[in-house]
C-alpha positions as CSV (number, residue, x, y, z in Angstrom):
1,X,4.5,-9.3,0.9
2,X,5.8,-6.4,2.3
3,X,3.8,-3.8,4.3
4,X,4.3,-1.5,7.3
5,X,1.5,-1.1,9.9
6,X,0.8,2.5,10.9
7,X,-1.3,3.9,14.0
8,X,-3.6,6.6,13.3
9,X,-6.3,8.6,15.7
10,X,-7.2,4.5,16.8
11,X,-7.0,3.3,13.2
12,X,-4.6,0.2,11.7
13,X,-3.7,1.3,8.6
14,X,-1.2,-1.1,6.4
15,X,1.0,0.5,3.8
16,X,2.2,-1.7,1.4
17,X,5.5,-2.0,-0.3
18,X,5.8,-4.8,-1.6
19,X,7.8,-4.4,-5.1
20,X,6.3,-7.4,-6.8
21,X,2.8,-6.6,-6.1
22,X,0.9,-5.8,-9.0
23,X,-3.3,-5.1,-8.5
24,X,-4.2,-6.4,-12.1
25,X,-7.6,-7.3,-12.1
26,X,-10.4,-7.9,-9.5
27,X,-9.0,-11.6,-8.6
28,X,-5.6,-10.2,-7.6
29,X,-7.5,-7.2,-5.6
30,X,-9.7,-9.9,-3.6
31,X,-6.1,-12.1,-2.9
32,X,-4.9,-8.4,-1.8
33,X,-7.7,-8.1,0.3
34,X,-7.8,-11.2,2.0
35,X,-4.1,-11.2,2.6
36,X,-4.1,-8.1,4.4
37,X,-7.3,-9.1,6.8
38,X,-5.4,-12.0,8.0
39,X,-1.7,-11.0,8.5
40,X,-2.3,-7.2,9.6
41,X,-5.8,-7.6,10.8
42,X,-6.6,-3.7,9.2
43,X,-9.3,-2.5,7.4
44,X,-7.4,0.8,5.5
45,X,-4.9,0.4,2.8
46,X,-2.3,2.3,1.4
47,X,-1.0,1.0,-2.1
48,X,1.5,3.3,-4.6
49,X,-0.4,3.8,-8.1
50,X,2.5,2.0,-9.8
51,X,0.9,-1.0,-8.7
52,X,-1.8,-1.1,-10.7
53,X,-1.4,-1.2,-14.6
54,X,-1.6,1.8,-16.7
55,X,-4.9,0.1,-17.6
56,X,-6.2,1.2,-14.4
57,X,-5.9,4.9,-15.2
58,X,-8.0,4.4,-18.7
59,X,-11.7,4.5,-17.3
60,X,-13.2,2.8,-20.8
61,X,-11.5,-0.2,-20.1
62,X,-13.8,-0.7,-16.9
63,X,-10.5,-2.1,-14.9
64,X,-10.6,0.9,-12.1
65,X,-14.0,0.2,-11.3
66,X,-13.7,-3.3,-11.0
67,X,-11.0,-3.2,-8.9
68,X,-12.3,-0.2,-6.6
69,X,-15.8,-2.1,-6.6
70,X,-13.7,-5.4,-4.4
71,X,-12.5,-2.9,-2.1
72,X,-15.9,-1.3,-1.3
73,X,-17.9,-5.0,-1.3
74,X,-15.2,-6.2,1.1
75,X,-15.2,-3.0,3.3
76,X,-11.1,-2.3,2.9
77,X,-10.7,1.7,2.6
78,X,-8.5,2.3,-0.1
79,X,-5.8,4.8,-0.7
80,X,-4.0,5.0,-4.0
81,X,-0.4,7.0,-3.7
82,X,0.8,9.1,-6.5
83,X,1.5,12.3,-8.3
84,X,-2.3,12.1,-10.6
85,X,-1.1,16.0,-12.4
86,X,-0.3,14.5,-15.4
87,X,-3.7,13.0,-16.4
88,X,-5.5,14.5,-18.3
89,X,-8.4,12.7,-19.0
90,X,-11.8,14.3,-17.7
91,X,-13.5,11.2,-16.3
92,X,-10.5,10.1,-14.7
93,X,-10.1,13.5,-13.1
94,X,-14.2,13.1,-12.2
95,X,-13.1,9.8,-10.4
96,X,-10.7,11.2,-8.1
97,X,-12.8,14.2,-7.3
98,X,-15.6,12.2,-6.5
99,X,-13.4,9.2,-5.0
100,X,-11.6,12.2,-2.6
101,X,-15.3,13.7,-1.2
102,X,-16.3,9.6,-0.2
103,X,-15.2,7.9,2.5
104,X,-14.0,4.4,1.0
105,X,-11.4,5.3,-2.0
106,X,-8.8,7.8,-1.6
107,X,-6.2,9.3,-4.2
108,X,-3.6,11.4,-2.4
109,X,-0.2,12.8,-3.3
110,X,1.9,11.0,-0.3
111,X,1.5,9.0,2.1
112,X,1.1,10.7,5.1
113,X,-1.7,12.5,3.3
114,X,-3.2,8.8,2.7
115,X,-2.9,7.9,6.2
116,X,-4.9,11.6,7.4
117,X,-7.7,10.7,4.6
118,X,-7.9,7.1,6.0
119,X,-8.1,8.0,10.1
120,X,-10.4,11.0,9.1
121,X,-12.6,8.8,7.2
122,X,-16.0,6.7,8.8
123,X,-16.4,3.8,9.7
């Protein structure tokens, strides 16, 4: 797996970019998890949305909540990378609202945004 570790007001955040990586379900989010813990020692995340199945970004299938739930249970701070503009769906759009004013799961439009939401948040 590929990821970069990046410094941030005192905070170890890993950015992943590892093409093959795909967050599926809530077994391959735990494997995620735990891999991270050990070989970067962080507790923050940045993933790209294209990792997840389109799935993910359909609330009645219960997949993003699964998946978000894992990162929250396992305290890993979460930020999902990608241009969101072109959903339209009104409880999606209620998730990243509410997601963005938290402090565990973020949606931003870059990464350098992800890393500010990440450093800023608690914890």
């Amino acid at each position: 797996m590929e990821f970069e570790k990046i410094l941030a007001k005192g905070k170890t955040i890993a950015s992943v970019n590892s093409y093959e990586l795909m967050v599926a379900d809530g077994q391959s989010a735990l494997d995620l998890i735990a891999t991270m813990r050990y070989e970067t020692d962080c507790d923050c995340m940045v993933i790209p949305s294209s990792y997840f199945p389109a799935e993910f970004f359909i609330l009645s299938t219960g997949l993003a909540g699964e998946i978000l739930q894992k990162f929250v249970n396992y305290g890993m701070k979460l930020a999902i990378v990608g241009d969101f503009s072109g959903y339209t769906s009104k409880p999606l759009k209620g998730l990243i609202y509410e997601c963005n004013r938290g402090n565990s799961v973020f949606f931003t439009g870059t990464v350098e945004e992800a890393v500010i939401k990440l450093s800023e948040s608690g914890g």
